[in-house]
MMTF fields as JSON, N, C-alpha, C and O atoms, coordinates in Angstrom:
{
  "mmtfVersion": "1.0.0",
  "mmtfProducer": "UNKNOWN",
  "numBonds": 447,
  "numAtoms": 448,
  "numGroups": 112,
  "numChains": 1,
  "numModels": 1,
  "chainsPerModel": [1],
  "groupsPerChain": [112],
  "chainIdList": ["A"],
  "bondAtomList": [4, 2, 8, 6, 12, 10, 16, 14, 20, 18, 24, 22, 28, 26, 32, 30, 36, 34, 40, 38, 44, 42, 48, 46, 52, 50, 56, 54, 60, 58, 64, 62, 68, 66, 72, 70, 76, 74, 80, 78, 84, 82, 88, 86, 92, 90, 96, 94, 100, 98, 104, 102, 108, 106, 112, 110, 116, 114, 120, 118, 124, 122, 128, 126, 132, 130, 136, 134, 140, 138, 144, 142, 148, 146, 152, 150, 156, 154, 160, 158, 164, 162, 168, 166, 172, 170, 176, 174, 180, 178, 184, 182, 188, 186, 192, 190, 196, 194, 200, 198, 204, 202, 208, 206, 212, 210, 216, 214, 220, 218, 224, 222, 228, 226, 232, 230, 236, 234, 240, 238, 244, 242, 248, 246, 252, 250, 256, 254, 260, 258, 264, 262, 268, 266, 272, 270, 276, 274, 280, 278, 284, 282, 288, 286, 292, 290, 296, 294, 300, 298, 304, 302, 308, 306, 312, 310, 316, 314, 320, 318, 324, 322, 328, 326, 332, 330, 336, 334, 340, 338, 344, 342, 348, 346, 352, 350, 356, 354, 360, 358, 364, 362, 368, 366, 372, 370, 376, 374, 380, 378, 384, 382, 388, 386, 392, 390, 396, 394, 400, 398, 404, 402, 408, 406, 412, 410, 416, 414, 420, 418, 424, 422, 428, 426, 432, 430, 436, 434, 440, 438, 444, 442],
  "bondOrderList": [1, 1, 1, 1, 1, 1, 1, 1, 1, 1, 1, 1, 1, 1, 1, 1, 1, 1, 1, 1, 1, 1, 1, 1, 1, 1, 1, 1, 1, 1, 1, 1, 1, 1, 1, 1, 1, 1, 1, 1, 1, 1, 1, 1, 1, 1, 1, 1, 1, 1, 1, 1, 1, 1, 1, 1, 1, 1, 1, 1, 1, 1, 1, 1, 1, 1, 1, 1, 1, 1, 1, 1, 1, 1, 1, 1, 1, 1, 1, 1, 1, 1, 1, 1, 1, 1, 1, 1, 1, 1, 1, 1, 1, 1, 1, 1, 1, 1, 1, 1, 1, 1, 1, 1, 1, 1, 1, 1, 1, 1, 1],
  "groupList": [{"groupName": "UNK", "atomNameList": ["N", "CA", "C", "O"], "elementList": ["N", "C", "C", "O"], "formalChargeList": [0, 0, 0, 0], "bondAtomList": [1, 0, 2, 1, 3, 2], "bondOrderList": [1, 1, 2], "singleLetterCode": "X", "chemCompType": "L-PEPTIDE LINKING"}],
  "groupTypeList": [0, 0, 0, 0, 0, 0, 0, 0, 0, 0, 0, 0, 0, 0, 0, 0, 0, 0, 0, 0, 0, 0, 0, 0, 0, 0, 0, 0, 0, 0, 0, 0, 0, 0, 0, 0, 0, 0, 0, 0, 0, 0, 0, 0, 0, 0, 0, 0, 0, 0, 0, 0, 0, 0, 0, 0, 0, 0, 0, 0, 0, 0, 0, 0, 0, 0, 0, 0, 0, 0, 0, 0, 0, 0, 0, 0, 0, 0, 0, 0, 0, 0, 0, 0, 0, 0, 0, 0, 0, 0, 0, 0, 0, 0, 0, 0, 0, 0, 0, 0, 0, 0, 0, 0, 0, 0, 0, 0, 0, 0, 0, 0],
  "groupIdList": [1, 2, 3, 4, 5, 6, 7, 8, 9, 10, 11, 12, 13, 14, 15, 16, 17, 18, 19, 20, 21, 22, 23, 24, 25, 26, 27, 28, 29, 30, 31, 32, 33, 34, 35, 36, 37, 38, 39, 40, 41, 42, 43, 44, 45, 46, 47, 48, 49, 50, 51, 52, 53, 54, 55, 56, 57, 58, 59, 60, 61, 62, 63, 64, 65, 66, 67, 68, 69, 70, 71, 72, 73, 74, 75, 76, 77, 78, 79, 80, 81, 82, 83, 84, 85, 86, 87, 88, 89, 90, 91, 92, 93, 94, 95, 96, 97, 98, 99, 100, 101, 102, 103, 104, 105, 106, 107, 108, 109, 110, 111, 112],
  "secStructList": [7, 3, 3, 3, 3, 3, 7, 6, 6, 1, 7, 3, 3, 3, 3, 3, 1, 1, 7, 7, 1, 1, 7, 7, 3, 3, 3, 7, 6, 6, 7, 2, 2, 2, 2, 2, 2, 2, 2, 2, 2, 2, 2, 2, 2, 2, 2, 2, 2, 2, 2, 2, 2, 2, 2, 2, 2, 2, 2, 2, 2, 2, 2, 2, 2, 2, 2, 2, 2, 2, 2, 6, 1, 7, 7, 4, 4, 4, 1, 7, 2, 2, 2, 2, 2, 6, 2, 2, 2, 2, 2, 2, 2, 2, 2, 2, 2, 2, 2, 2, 2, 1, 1, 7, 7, 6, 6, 7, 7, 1, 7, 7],
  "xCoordList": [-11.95, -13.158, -13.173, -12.981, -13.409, -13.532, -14.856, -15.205, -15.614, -16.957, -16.736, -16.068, -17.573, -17.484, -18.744, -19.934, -17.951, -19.353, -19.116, -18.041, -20.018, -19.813, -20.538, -21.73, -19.818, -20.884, -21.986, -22.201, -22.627, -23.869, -22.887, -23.397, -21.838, -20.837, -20.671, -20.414, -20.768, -20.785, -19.049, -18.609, -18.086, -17.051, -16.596, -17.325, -15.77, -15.45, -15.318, -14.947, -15.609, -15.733, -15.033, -14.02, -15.173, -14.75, -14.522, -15.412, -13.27, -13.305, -12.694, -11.555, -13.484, -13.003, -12.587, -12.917, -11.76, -11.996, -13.108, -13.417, -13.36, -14.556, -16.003, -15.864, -17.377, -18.351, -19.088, -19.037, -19.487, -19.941, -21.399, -21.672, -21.944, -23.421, -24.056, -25.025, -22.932, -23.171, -22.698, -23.682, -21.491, -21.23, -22.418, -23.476, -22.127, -23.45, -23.166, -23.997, -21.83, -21.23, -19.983, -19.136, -19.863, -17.963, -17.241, -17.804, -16.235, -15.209, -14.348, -14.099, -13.524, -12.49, -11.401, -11.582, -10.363, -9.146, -8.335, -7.358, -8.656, -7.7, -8.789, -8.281, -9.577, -10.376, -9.871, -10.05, -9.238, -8.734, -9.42, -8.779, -10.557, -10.627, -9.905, -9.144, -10.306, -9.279, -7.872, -7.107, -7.365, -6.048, -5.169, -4.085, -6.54, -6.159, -6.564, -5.742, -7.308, -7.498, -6.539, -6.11, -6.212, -5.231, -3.874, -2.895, -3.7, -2.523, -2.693, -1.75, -3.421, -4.166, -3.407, -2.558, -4.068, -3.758, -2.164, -1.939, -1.302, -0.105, 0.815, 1.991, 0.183, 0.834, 0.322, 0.767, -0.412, -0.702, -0.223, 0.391, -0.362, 0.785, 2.224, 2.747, 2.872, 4.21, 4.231, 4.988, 3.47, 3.603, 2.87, 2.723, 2.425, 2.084, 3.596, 4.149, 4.365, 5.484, 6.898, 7.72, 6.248, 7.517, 7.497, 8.543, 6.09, 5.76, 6.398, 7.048, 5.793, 6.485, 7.916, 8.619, 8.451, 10.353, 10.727, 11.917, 9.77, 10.497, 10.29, 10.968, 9.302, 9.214, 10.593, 11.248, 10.391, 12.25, 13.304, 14.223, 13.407, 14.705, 15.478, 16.656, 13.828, 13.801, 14.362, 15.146, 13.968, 14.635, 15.928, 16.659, 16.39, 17.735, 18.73, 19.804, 18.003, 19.087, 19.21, 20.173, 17.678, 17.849, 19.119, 19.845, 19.347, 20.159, 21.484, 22.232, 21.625, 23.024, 23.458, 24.538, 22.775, 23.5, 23.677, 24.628, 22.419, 22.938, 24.482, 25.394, 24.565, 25.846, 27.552, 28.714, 26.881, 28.112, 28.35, 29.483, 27.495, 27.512, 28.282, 29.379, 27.472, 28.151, 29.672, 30.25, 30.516, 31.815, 32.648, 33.811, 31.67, 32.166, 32.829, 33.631, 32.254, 32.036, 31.939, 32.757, 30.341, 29.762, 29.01, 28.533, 28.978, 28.615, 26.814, 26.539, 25.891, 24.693, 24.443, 23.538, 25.484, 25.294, 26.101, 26.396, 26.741, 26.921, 25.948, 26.41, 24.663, 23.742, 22.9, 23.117, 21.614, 21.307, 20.018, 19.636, 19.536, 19.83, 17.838, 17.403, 17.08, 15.71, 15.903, 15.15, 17.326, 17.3, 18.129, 18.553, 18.438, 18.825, 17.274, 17.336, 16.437, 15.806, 14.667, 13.798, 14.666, 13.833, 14.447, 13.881, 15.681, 16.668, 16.204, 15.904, 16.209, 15.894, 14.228, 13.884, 13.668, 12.301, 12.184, 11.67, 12.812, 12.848, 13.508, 12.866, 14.313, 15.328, 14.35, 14.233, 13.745, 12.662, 11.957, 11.733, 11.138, 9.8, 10.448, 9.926, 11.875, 12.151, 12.641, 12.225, 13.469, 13.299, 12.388, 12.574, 11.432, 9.928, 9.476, 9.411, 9.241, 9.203, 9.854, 9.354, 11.473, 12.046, 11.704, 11.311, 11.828, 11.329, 10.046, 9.942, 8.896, 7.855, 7.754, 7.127, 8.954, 8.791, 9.835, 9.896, 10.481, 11.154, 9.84, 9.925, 9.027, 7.771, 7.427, 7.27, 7.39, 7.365, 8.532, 9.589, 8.507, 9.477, 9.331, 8.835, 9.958, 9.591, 9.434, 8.834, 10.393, 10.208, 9.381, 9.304, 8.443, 7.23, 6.031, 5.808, 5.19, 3.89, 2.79, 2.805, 2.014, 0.2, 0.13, 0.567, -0.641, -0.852, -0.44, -0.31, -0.138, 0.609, -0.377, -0.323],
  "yCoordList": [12.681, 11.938, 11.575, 12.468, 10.209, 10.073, 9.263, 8.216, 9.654, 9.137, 7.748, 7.575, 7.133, 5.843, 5.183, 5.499, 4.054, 3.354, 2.142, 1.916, 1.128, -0.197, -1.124, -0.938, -2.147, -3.291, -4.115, -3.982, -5.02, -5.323, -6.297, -6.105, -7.122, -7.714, -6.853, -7.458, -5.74, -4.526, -4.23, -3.481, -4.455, -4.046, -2.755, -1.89, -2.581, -0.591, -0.838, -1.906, 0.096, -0.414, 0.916, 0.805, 2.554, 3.8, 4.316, 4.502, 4.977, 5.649, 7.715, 7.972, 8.615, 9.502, 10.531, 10.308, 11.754, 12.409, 13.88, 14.592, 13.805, 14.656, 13.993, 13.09, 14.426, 13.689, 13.976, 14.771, 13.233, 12.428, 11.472, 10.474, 11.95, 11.351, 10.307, 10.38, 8.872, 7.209, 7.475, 7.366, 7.866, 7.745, 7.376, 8.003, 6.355, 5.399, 5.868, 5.788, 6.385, 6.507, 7.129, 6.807, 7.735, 8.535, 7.542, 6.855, 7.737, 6.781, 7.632, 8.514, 7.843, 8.642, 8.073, 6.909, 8.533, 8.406, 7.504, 6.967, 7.308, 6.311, 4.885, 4.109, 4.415, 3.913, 2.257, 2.234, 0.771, 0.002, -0.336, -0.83, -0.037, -0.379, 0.756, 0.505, 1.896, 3.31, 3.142, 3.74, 2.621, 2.278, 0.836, 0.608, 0.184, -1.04, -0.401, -0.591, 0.057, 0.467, 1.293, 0.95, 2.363, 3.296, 2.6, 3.136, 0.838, 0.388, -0.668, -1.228, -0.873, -1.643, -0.623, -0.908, 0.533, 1.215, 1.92, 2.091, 2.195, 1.878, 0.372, 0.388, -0.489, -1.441, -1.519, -2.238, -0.823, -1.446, -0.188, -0.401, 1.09, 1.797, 1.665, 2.006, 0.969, 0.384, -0.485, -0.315, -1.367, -2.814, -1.987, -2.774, -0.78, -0.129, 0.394, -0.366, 1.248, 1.633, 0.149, -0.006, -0.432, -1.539, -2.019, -2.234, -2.24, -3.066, -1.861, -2.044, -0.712, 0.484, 0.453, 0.398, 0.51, 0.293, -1.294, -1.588, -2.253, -3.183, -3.27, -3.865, -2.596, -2.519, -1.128, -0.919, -0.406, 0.165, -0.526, -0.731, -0.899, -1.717, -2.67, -2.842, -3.296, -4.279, -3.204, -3.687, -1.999, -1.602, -1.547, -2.177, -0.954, -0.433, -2.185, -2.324, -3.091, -4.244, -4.868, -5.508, -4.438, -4.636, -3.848, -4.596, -2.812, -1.202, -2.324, -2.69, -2.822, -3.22, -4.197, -4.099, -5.128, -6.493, -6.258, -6.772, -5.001, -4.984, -4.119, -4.44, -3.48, -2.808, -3.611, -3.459, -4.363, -5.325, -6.267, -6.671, -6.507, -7.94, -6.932, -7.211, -5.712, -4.819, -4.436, -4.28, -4.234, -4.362, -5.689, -5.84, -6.573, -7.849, -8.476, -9.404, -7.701, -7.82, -9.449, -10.156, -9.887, -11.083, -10.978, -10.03, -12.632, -13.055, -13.563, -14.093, -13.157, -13.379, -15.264, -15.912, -15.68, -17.558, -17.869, -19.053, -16.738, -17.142, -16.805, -15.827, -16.633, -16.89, -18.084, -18.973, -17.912, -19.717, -19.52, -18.433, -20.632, -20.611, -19.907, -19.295, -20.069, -18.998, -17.283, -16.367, -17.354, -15.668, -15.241, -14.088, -16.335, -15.939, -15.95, -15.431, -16.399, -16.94, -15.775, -15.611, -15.034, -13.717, -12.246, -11.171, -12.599, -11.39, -11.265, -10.235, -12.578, -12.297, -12.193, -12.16, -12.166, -11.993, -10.714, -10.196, -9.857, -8.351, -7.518, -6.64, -7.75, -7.571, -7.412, -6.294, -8.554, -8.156, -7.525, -6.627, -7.582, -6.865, -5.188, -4.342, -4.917, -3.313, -3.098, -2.112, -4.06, -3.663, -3.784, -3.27, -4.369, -4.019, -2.484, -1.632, -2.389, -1.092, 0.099, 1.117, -0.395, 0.699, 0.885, 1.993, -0.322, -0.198, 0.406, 0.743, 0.682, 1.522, 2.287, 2.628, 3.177, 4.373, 5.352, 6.571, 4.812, 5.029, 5.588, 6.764, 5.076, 5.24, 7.225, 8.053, 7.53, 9.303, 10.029, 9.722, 10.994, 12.032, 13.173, 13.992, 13.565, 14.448, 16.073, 17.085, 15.696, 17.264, 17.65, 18.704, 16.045, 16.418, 16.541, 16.005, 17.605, 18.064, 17.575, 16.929, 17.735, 17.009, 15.518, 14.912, 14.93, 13.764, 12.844, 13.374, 11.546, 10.477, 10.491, 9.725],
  "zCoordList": [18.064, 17.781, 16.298, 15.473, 15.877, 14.868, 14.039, 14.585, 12.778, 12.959, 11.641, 10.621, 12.307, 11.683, 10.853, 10.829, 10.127, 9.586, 9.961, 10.518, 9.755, 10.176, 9.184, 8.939, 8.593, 7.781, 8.693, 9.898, 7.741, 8.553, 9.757, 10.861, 9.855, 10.588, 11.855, 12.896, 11.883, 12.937, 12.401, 13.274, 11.523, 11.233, 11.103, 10.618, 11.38, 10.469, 9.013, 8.526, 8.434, 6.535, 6.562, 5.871, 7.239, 7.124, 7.766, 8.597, 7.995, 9.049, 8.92, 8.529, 9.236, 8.996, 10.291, 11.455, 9.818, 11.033, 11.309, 12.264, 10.191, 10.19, 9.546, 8.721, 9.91, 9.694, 8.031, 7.093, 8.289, 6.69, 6.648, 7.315, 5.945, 5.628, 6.466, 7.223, 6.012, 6.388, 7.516, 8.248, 8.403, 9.56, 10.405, 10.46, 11.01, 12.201, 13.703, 14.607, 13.84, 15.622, 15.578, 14.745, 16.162, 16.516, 17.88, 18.732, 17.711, 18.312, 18.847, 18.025, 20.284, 20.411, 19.797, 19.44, 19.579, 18.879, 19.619, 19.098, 20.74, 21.751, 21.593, 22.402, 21.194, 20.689, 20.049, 18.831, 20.651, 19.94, 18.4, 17.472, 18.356, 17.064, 16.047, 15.113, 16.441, 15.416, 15.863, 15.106, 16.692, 16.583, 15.515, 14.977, 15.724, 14.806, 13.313, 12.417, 13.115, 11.927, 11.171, 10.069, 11.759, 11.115, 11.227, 10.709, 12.209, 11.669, 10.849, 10.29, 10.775, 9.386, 8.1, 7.256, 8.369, 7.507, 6.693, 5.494, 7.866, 7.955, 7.379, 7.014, 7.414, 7.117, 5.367, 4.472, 5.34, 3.731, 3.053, 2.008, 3.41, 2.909, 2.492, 1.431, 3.793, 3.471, 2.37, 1.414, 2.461, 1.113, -0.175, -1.11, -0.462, -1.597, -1.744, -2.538, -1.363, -0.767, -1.772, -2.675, -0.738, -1.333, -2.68, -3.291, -3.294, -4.243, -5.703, -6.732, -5.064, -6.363, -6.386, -7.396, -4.685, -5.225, -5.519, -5.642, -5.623, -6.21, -7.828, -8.667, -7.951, -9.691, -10.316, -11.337, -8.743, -10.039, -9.531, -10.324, -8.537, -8.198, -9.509, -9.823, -10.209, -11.108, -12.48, -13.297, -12.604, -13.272, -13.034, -13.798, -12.171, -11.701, -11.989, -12.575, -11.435, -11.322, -12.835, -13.259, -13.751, -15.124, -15.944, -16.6, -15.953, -16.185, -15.891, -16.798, -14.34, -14.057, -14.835, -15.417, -14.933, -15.651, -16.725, -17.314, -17.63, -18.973, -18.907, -19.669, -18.335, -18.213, -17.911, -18.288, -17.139, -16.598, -17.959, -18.221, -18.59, -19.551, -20.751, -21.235, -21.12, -21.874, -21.669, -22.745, -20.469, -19.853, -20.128, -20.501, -19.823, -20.143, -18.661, -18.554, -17.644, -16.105, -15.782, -15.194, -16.513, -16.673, -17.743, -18.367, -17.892, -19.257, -18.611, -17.534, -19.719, -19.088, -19.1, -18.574, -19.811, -19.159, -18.354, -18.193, -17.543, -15.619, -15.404, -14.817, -15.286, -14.601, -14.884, -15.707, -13.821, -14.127, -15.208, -15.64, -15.485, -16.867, -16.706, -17.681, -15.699, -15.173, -15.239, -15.569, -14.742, -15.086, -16.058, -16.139, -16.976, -18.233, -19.417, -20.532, -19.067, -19.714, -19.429, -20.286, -18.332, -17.945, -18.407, -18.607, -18.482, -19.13, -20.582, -21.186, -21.034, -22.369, -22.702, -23.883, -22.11, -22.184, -22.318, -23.309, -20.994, -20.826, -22.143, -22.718, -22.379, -23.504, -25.061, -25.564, -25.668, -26.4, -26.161, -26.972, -24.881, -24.859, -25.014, -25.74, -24.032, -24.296, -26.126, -26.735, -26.765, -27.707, -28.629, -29.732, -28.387, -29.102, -28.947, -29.833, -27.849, -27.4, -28.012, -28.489, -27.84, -28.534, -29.896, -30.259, -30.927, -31.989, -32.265, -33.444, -31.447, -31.12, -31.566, -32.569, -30.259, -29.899, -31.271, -31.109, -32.362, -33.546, -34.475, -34.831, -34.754, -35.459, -35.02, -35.917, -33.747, -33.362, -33.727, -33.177, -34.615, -34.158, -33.881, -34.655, -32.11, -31.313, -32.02, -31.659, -33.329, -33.732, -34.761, -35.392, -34.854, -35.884, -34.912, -33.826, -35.816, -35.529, -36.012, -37.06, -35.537, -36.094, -35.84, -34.862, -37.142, -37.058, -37.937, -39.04, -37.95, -38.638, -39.58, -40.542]
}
C-alpha cells in the first residue's frame, strides 16, 4: 500500500510508502498509476546516472587526447577545427585553474 498526494489536476505530485501528513488516499502497489510513477521514476534516475558519467567520460576523453597529442599519436589540427577550438577553451580554463590552485601550499597553515 502506498499513500499518496494529488495536485488540484487530481495528479500524483508524491508518492510514499509509509504515511505522511498531506497524503489524500493509499493506492495498492499493483496500482497503474504507482507503477507508472516509480517508472517515471526509474527513468530519470538513469538520465541523472548518465549525465554524471558523461561529465567524466568528458574528463577521461579530455586526459586522452592530451596524452596522445603529448606522444605525438595526433596532432590536435587533425581534428576539426570545433573541437580544436573546444580543446583549447578547456586547456585555459584548466590552466587558469592550475595557476589557482599554485597560490595554496598544502604544507602551510593558517591564513593568507
Amino acid at each position: 500500500m502506498f499513500y499518496v498526494q494529488r495536485d488540484a489536476q487530481g495528479q500524483l505530485v508524491r508518492v510514499e510508502a509509509t504515511v505522511y501528513a498531506e497524503a489524500t488516499e493509499t493506492l495498492p502497489a499493483d496500482h497503474h498509476e504507482i507503477q507508472a510513477w516509480y517508472a517515471h521514476e526509474v527513468v530519470e534516475t538513469s538520465l541523472k546516472q548518465l549525465k554524471q558519467s558523461d561529465l567524466e567520460m568528458i574528463r577521461v576523453l579530455d586526459d586522452l587526447i592530451q596524452v596522445l597529442t603529448q606522444k605525438g599519436v595526433i596532432r590536435v589540427t587533425d581534428l576539426p577545427p570545433a573541437a580544436q577550438a573546444k580543446l583549447m577553451d578547456r586547456n585555459q580554463a584548466r590552466e587558469a585553474l592550475g595557476g589557482l590552485s599554485q597560490l595554496i601550499d598544502d604544507d602551510e597553515t593558517g591564513l593568507i
